[in-house]
C-alpha positions as CSV (number, residue, x, y, z in Angstrom):
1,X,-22.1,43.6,-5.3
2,X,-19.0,44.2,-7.0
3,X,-18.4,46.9,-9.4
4,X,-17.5,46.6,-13.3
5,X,-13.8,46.0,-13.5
6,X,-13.2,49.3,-15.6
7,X,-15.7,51.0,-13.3
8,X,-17.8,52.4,-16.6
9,X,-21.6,52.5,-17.2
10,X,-23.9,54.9,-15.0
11,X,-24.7,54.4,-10.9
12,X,-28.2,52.6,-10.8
13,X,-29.4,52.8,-6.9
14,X,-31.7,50.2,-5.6
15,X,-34.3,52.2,-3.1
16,X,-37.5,51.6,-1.3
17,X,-38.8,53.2,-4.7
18,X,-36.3,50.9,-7.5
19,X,-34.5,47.9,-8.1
20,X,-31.8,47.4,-10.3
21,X,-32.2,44.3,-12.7
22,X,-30.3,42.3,-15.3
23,X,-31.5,43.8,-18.5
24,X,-31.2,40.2,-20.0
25,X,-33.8,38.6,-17.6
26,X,-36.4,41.4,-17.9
27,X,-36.5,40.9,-21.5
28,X,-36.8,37.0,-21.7
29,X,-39.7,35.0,-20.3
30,X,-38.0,34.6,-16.8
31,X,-41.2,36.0,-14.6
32,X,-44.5,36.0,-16.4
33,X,-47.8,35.4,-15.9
34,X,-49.0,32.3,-13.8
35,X,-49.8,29.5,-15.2
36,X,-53.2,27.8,-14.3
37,X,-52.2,24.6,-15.2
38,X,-48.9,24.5,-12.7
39,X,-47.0,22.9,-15.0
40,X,-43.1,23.4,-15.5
41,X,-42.1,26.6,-17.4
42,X,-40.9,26.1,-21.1
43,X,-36.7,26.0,-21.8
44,X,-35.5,29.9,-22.6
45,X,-32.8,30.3,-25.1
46,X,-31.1,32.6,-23.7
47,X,-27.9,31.8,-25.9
48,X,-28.1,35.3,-27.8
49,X,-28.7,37.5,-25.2
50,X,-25.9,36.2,-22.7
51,X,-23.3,35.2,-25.5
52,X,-21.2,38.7,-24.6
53,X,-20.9,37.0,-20.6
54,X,-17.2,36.7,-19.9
55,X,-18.0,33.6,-18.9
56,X,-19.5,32.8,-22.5
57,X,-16.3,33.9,-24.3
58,X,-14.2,32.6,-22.0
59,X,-15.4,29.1,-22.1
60,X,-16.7,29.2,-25.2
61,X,-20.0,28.9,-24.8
62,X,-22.1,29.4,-27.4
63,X,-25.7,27.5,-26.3
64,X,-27.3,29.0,-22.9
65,X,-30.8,27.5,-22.0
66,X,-32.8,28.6,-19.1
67,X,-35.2,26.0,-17.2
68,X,-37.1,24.8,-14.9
69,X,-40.4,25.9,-12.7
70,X,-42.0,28.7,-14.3
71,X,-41.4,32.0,-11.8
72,X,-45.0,34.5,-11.4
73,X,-45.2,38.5,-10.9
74,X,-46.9,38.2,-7.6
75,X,-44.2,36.8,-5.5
76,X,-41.7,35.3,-7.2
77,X,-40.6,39.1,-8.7
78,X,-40.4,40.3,-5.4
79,X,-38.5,38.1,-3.5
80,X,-36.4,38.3,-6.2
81,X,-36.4,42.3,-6.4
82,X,-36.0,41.7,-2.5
83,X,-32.6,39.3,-3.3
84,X,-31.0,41.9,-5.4
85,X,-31.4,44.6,-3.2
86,X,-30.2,42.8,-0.3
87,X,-27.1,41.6,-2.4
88,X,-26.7,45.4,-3.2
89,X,-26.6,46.1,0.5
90,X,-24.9,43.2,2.0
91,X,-23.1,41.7,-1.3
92,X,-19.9,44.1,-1.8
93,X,-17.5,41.7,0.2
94,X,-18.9,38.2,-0.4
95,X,-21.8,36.5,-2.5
96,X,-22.7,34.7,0.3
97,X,-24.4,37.1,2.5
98,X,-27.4,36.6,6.0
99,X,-29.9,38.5,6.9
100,X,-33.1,38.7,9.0
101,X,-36.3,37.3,7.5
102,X,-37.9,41.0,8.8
103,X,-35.6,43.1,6.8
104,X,-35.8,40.6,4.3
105,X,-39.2,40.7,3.5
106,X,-38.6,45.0,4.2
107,X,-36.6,44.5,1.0
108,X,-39.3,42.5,-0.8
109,X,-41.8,45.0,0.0
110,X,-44.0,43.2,1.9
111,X,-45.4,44.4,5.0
112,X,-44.5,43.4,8.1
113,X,-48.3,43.4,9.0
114,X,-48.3,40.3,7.0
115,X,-45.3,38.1,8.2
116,X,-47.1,35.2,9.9
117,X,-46.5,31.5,8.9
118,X,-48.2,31.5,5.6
119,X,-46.1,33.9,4.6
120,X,-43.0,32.8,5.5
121,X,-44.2,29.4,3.8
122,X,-44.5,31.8,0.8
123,X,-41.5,33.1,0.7
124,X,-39.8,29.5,1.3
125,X,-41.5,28.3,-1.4
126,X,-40.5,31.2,-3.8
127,X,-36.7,30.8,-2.7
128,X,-37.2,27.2,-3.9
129,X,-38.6,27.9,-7.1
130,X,-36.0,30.6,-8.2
131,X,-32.9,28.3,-6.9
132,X,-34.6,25.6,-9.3
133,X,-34.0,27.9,-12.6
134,X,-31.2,26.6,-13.9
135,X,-28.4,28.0,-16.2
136,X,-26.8,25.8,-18.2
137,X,-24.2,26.8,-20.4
138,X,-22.5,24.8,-23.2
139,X,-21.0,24.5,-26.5
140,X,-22.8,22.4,-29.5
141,X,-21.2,19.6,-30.1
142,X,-19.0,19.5,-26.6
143,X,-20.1,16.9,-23.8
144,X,-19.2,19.3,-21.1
145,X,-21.5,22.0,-19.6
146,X,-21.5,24.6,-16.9
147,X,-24.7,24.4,-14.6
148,X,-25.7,27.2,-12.6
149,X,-28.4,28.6,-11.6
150,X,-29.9,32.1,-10.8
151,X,-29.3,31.6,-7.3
152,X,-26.8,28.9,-6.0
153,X,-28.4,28.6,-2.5
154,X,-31.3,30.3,-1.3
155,X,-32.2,29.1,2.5
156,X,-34.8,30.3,4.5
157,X,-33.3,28.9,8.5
158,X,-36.9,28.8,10.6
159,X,-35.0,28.1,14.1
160,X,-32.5,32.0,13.7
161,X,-35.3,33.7,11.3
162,X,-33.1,34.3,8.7
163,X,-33.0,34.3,5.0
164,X,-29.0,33.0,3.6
165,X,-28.6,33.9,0.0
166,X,-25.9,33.0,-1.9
167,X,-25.3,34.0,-5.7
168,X,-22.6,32.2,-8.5
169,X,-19.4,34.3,-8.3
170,X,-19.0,33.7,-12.0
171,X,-22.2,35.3,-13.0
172,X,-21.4,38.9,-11.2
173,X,-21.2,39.9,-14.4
174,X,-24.9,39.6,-15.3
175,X,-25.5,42.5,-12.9
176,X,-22.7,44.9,-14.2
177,X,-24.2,48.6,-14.7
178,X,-23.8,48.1,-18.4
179,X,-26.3,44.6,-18.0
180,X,-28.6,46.5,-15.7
181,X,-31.6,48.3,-16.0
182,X,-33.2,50.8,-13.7
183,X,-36.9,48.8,-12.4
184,X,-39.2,51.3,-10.7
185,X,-41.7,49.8,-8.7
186,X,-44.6,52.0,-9.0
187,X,-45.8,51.0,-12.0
188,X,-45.6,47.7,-10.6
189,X,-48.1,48.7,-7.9
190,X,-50.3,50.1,-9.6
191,X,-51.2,47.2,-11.2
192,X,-51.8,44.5,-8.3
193,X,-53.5,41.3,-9.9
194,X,-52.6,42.2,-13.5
195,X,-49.4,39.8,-14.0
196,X,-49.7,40.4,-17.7
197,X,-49.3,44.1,-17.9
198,X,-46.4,43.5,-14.7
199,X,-44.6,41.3,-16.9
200,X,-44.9,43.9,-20.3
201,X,-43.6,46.8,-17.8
202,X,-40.8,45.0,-17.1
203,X,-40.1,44.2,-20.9
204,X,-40.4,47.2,-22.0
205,X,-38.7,49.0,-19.2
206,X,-35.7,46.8,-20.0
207,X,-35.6,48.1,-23.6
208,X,-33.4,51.4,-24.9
209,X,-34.6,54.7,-25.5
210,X,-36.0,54.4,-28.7
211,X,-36.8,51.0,-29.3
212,X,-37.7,49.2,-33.0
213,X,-41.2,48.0,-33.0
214,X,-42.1,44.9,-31.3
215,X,-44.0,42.4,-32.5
216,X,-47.0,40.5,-31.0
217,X,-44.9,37.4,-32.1
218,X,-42.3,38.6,-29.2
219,X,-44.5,40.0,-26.8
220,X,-46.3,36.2,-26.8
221,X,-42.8,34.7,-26.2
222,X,-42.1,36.9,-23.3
223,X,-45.5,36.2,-21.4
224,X,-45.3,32.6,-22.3
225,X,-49.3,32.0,-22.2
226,X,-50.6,29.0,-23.2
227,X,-53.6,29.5,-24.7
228,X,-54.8,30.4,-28.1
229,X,-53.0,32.8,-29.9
230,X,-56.0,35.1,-30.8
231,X,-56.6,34.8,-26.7
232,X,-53.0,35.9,-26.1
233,X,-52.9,38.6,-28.5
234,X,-56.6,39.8,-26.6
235,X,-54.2,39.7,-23.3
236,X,-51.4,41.9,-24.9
237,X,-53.9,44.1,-25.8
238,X,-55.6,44.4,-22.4
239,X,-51.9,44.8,-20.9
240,X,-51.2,47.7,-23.1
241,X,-54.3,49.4,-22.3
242,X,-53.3,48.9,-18.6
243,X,-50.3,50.6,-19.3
244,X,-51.6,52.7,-20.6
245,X,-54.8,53.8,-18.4
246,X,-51.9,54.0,-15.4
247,X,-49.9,57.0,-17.3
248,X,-46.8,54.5,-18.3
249,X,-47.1,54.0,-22.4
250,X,-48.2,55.6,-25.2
251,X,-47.7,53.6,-28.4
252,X,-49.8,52.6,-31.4
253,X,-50.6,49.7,-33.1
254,X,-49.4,48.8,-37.2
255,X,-50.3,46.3,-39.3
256,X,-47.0,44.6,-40.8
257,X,-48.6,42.0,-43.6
258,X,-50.5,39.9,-40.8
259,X,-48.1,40.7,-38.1
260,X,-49.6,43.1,-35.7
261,X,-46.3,45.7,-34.5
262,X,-45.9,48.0,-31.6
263,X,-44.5,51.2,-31.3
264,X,-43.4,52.7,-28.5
265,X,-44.0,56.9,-28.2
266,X,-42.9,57.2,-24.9
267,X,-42.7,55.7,-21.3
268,X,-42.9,57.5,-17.9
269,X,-42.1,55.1,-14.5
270,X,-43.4,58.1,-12.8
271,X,-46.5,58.0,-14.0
272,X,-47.0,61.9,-14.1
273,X,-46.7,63.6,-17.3
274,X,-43.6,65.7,-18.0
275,X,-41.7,63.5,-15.0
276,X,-40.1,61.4,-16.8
């Protein structure tokens, strides 16, 4: 995976223990809860949050909209944790890169107990659904566009076993050290089933040091629920307690007029007090 140009910004490893993410995707609705309805996720502006992309400025740029199938915590995120580490391993020449299904579900994190047929079908069917979220970048007013997606080919070849990724050259900057945030996977296992919380950790892990209080108005737009809102604020809730009750957060809850705030005291990834 290439490096920044001036070589600036701290070293973030991707390990059996971390991945390395693009800040930007952790922190819109890009993999949240599933939906039980299946239907299509909802179009993410995205135009604020990516407007400092070369490729924005450059261009010109100025609407980005994200769409298409909505991606869940309990695969999707992994095979996609599992695509960035192998493009970390594999990607410094080339954005097109192969690699054997074994070591590519090693990367995912999924044991290779499990790698029968259904799986694989699994996997295929994730690597479908995160080649179908598409980037689309334009200018208002302008007729012409730039579509892209967050992977450019993603094929799983049954006949050699292998997985070929392949990633848009023009978007390498998206995964510059300055874009990227350090995504520890324990907290992430220690909540198996719990898509909600999953999908606040890796919000909040996204966010600085000392964060402004967030709003239950944001934290519904980044789990993208679909129910009522006084059942999605009783979710949020629940996930924060889960944080919580797994050593991650401490926060309290304000009252802003009717706008229900969070404040963030501190986060641990480790999970064991005074290791942060």
């Amino acid at each position: 995976m290439p490096d920044s140009e001036e070589g600036q910004g701290k070293s973030l490893t991707v390990t059996s223990n971390s991945s390395v993410q693009p800040a930007a995707l952790m922190r819109l609705g890009i993999f949240v809860p599933a939906n039980k309805s299946g239907d299509a996720g909802d179009a993410i502006d995205a135009s604020e949050i990516l407007s400092s992309l070369e490729l924005s400025k450059s261009e010109g740029y100025t609407k980005i909209m994200i769409t298409g199938p909505r991606l869940n915590l309990s695969t999707d995120l992994k095979v996609w944790m599992g695509i960035i580490h192998a493009f970390s391993k594999y990607g410094l020449a080339s954005n097109a890169i192969t690699l054997s299904f074994h070591e590519f579900a090693r990367l995912c994190q999924i044991s290779s107990k499990r790698l029968d047929s259904r799986l694989r079908a699994n996997i295929r069917d994730s690597l479908t659904r995160i080649r179908g979220k598409t980037i689309t970048l334009s200018t208002i007013g302008s007729r012409g566009a730039y579509v892209t997606g967050l992977l450019k080919t993603g094929r799983f070849n049954a006949d050699e076993d292998t997985i070929e990724l392949e990633a848009d050259s023009k978007l390498w900057e998206l995964y510059r050290a300055d874009y990227l945030t350090l995504l520890r996977k324990k907290p992430l296992n220690a909540l198996p089933r719990q898509e909600a919380a999953q999908a606040l950790y890796t919000y909040l892990a996204s966010l600085p040091e000392r964060p402004a209080d967030i709003s239950f108005t944001r934290l519904r737009a980044r789990l993208m629920l679909t129910n009522r809102i006084s059942d999605q604020n009783k979710v949020i809730r629940a996930a924060l307690e889960k944080l919580k009750g797994i050593g991650y957060l401490d926060y309290l809850l304000k009252k802003e007029g009717r706008e229900t705030m969070v404040r963030v005291l501190s986060r641990n990834p480790a999970l064991k007090p005074g290791d942060l």
